[in-house]
C-alpha positions, 0 to 999 in steps of 0.5 A: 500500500502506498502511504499518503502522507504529508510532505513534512511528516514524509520527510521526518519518518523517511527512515521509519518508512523503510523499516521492515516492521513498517513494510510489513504493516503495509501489507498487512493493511492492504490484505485486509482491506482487501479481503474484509470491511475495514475503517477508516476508508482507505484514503482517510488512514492517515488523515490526522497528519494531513490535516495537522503539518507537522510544522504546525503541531501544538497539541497531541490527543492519543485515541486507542483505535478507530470507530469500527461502525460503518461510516464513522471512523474519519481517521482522526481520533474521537472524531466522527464524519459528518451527519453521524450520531455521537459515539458515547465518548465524543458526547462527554467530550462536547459536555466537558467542553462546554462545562469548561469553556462554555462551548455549545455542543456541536451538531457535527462530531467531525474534529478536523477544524481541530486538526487544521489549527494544530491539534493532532488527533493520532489513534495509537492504531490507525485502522480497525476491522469491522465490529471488530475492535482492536483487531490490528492492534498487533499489527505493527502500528504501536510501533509507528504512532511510538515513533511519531510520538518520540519524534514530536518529542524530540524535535518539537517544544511546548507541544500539550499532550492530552492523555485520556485514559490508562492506554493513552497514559502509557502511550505517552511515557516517551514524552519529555516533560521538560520540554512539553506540557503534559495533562492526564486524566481519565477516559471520556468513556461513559465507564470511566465518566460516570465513575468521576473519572473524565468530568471537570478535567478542564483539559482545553482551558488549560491547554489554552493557557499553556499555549498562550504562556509560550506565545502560541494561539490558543486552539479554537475548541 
């Protein structure tokens, strides 16, 4: 499968690319998209990079895998396309939102206004089965979105990772938190929500002001 990605994220992971692991992720996705129902579309898979430049990366939010209903997933994490219903997570997102910064919920769970101002939205695994979920889990992607995370790490400053849940907590314990602005904290699920775990986080008026105290934009939420 051939990758469409970004010319700024093509550059930096040039030498990721060519690792076998990575060869072998690439076959392994087209045979499954070829033999079964997988999300997201194919040409979304790496839609959260292409969205958000590298250059223009200023907060990391870490998903597990996609949506595994049809016509949900659009590559981006805790996003949805157009036109379709709230998953259970996204609709705690949007009440946070609104608590913490007044926002009024959206009619449309598409994040991609987010990506374009910095945000990237990187499930750990890019692409999923259907009904299936976490079926390519194992498929080689932790390697590479591991990868992508020490390199936004590495050649990046005050950059906020958003950290919501165990799995994502452990995806980000390659971050260097001297040099970047870390806020943990439940999952948005309604599991982890209704035990008191998500609500009053208060996660994207804080990252606002962080960003703000090193002379970035804040994020329009």
């Amino acid at each position: 499968m051939q990758v469409k990605i970004a010319d700024s994220w093509k550059n930096i992971l040039q030498s990721e690319f060519k690792k076998t692991y990575f060869k072998n992720l690439m076959d392994f996705v087209t045979d499954e998209y070829e033999n079964n129902i997988c999300y997201p579309p194919k040409n979304q898979i790496f839609a959260a990079f292409n969205y958000c430049d590298f250059t223009a990366v200023k907060v990391v939010i870490i998903g597990q895998d996609p949506y595994h209903g049809a016509n949900q997933a659009n590559g981006l994490c805790f996003s949805v396309q157009d036109d379709v219903k709230h998953p259970p997570s996204l609709k705690n997102i949007f009440k946070e939102l609104n608590v913490d910064i007044g926002k009024e919920i959206p009619v449309s769970g598409n994040l991609s206004h987010w990506a374009k101002q910095g945000v990237l939205l990187l499930n750990a695994t890019l692409t999923v089965k259907e009904k299936s979920p976490n079926s390519h889990k194992k498929s080689g992607w932790n390697q590479f979105t591991d990868a992508v995370i020490q390199l936004i790490s590495d050649k990046k400053e005050g950059v906020v990772f958003l950290l919501w849940g165990g799995f994502a907590k452990q995806k980000g314990k390659k971050i260097d938190t001297n040099k970047h602005k870390v806020f943990a904290f439940g999952h948005p699920s309604p599991m982890s929500a209704n035990r008191g775990h998500w609500f009053g986080n208060k996660h994207f008026s804080k990252t606002n002001t962080y960003l703000k105290s090193v002379g970035k934009k804040p994020i329009v939420w």
